[in-house]
N, C-alpha and C positions, 0 to 999 in steps of 0.2 A: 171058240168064237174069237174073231180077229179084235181087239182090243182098239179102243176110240183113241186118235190122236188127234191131237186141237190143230197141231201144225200144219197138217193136212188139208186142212178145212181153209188157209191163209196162204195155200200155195198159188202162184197167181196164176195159173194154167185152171182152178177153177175159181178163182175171182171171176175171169175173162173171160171163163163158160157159162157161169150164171148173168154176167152183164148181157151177153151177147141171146142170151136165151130170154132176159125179161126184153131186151130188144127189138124180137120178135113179136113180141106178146101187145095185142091190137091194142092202138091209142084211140082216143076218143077226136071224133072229128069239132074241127073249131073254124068258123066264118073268116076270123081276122088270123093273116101271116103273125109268124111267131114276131118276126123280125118288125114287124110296125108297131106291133104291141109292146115290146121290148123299148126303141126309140119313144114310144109315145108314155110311157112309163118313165122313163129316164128325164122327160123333159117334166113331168109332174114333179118329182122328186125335188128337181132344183128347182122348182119355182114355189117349194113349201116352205115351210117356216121353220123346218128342220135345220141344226144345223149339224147333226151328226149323222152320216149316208151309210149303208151298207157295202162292206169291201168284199173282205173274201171269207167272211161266214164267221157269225158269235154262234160257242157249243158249250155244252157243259155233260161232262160223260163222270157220273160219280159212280162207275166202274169201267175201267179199261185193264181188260188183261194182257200182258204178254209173254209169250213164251220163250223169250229168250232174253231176257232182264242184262242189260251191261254191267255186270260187276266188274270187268279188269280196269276199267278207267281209273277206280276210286282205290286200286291196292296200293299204287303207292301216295295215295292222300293219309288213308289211315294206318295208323300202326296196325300190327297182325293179332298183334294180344287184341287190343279193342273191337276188332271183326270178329275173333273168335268167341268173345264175350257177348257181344251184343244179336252174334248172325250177319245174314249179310243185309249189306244197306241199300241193295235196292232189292224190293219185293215182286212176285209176276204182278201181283194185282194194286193197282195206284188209280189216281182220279185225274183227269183230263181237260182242262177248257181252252178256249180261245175264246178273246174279242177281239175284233176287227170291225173299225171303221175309215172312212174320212170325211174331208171337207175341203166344199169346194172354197177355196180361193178367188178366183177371178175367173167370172164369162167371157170368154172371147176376148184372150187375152192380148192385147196389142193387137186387138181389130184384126185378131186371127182368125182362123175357125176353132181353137184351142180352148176348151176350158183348163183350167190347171187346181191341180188338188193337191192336200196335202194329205197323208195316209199311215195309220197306225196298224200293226196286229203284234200281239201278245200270245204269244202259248204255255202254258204251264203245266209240267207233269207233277203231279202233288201224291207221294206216298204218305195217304191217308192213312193208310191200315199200318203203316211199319212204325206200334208205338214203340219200341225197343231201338231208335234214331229219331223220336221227339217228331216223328210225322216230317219229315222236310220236305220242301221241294228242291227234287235232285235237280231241274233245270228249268228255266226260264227265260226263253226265247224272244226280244227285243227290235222289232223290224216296222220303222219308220221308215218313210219315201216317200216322195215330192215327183211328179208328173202330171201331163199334158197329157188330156184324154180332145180326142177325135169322133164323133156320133156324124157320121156318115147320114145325110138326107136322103142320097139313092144307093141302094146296097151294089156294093163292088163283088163280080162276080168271080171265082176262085175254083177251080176244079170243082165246078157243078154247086158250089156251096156259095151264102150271101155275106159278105163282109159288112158288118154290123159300124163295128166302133173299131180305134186301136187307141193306145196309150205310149206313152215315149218316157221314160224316168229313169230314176234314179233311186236303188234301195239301201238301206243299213241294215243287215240283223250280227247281234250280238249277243251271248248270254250272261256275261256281265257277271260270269267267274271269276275264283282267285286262278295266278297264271296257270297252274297245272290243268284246269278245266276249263280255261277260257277258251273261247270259239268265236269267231268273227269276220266278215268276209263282206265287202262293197260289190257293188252290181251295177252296171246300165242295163235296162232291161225294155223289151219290149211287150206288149202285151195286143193279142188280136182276136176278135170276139167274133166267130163265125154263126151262121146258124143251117141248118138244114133239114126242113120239115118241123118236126115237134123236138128236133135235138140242137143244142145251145155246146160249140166247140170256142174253147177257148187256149190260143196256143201261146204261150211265155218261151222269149230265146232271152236269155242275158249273157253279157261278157261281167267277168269279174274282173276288177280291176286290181293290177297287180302290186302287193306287198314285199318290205325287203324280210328277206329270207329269215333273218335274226327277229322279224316281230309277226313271222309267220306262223300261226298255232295251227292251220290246216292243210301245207300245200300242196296235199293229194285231192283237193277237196272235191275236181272234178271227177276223179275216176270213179265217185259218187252219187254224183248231183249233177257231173255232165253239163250241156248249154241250154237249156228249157225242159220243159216237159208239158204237158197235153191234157187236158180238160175233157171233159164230154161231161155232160148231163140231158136227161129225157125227163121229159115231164108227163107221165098217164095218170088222163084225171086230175086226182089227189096228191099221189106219190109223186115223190122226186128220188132219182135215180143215177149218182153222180160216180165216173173213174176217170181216178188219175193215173197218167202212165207218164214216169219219169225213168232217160234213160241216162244211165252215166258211161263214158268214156270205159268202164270194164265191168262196173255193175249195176242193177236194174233194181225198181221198185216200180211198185201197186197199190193203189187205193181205192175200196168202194166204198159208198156211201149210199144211204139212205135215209128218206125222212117219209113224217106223214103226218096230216095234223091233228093234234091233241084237240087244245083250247086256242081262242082267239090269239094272234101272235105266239102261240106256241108249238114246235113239232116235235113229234117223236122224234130219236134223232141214232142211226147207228152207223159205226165204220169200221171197217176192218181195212189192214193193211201189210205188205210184206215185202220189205227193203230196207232199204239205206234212205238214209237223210229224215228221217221220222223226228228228229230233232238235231241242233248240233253237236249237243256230248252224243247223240249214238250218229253222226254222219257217215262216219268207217262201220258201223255194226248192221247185222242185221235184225232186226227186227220180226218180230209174228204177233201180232196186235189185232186183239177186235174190242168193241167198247159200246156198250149204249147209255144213252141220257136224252140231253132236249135240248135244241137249238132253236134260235131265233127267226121267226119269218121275215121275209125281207118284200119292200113293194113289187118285186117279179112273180111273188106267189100270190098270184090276185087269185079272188074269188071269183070273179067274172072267167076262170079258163078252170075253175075247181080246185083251185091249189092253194085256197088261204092254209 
């Protein structure tokens, strides 16, 4: 009998065959364009009383495994006796969240068509289970940014697809290391919110802005992470059905995702993923990752289309 390998299961030739296969799988028909529902959602939001908006996804995965853990980062951090006494200091199996928000700043700014936001996300990989390193968290990923979002009145037409929104900014992420693991890299960045039919494409290009050499802790960073990477999500029904495809200048990564709903404001929530840039201590590594927990709903998951 052929023996189960996890890796296999992360390679992204079937990430992209199982996306492509629930892709086909019939969606439920709805009255109103996605795309007016989306704008007509979006102008609710800002005229709520909320002042914290959803960005790019609050998760909490209190199991993510991976299959290819970065130990070589951390050998020359620790002495050799203290690995060999303790084991090693990063575990396959650790716990997962992000929170992600913003806030709008100003409507129409300078009598523009520009709202302008100011925007947080945090990610943290937490080796929950490694009590033999006091539980740490090996990394903690730091990415504030300030831009001008665009919500489009008549959708702008793009090879067959509707141009929703775009956004124009500016990012920071850092992980706020001692220098041997520090990680950190500026961005102008674009962001463009497509739609077509029940599917919601969102495509990111940024340039990074360049560092001198001597306070450079990444400078391969693109052959990585590359200049953008590519969105898709489906929405059937209930379920949400999200890949990401980032390509870098020499290497590539994959992420799927899934959700579905538990309780009010709460979803099932799982990801699997296989590449590079999965955080910044592993940006050069690769990666074999899948994880479930529960993520937050956000106002796009209305009830009115079955998605609370």
């Amino acid at each position: 009998m052929q023996s189960f390998n996890g890796g296999n299961l992360l390679n992204p030739r079937y990430l992209i065959g199982l996306f492509l296969l629930l892709g086909f799988c019939k969606a439920q028909a709805y009255d109103e364009p996605l795309g007016v529902f989306l704008r007509g959602e979006y102008q609710k939001i800002l005229e709520s009383h909320f002042s914290l908006l959803p960005h790019q996804g609050t998760y909490l995965m209190p199991v993510s495994y991976n299959g290819r853990p970065n130990r070589d980062v951390y050998e020359n951090v620790f002495p050799e006796d203290i690995v060999s006494e303790r084991g090693p200091y990063v575990d396959h199996l650790e716990a997962e969240y992000q929170i992600s928000f913003n806030v709008l700043v100003n409507k129409k700014i300078f009598n523009s068509p520009f709202d302008l936001f100011i925007g947080y996300t945090q990610g943290s990989w937490w080796q929950v289970y490694n009590s033999d390193w006091s539980k740490p968290f090996r990394d903690t990923n730091y990415a504030p940014e300030i831009f001008l979002r665009k919500v489009l009145a008549k959708p702008g037409r793009f090879l067959g697809m509707d141009l929703v929104a775009y956004d124009l900014g500016y990012i920071h992420q850092s992980n706020g290391q001692i220098q041997e693991l520090s990680r950190s890299w500026d961005r102008l960045q674009t962001r463009l919110a497509f739609v077509y039919g029940r599917m919601i494409l969102a495509l990111q290009l940024w340039y990074r802005l360049p560092e001198r050499e001597a306070v450079d802790d990444n400078p391969d960073l693109y052959k990585y992470m590359g200049y953008g990477q590519l969105t898709t999500m489906f929405k059937f029904e209930k379920s949400n059905i999200g890949l990401l495809y980032r390509p870098g200048e020499r290497y590539h990564s994959v992420e799927l995702q899934y959700s579905y709903p538990m309780i009010e404001g709460i979803r099932f929530f799982m990801k699997a993923s296989y590449g590079y840039g999965t955080n910044l201590i592993d940006y050069d590594h690769r990666s074999e990752r899948i994880g479930i927990g529960v993520s937050l709903a956000n106002p796009f998951n209305s009830s009115k289309f079955g998605m609370q």
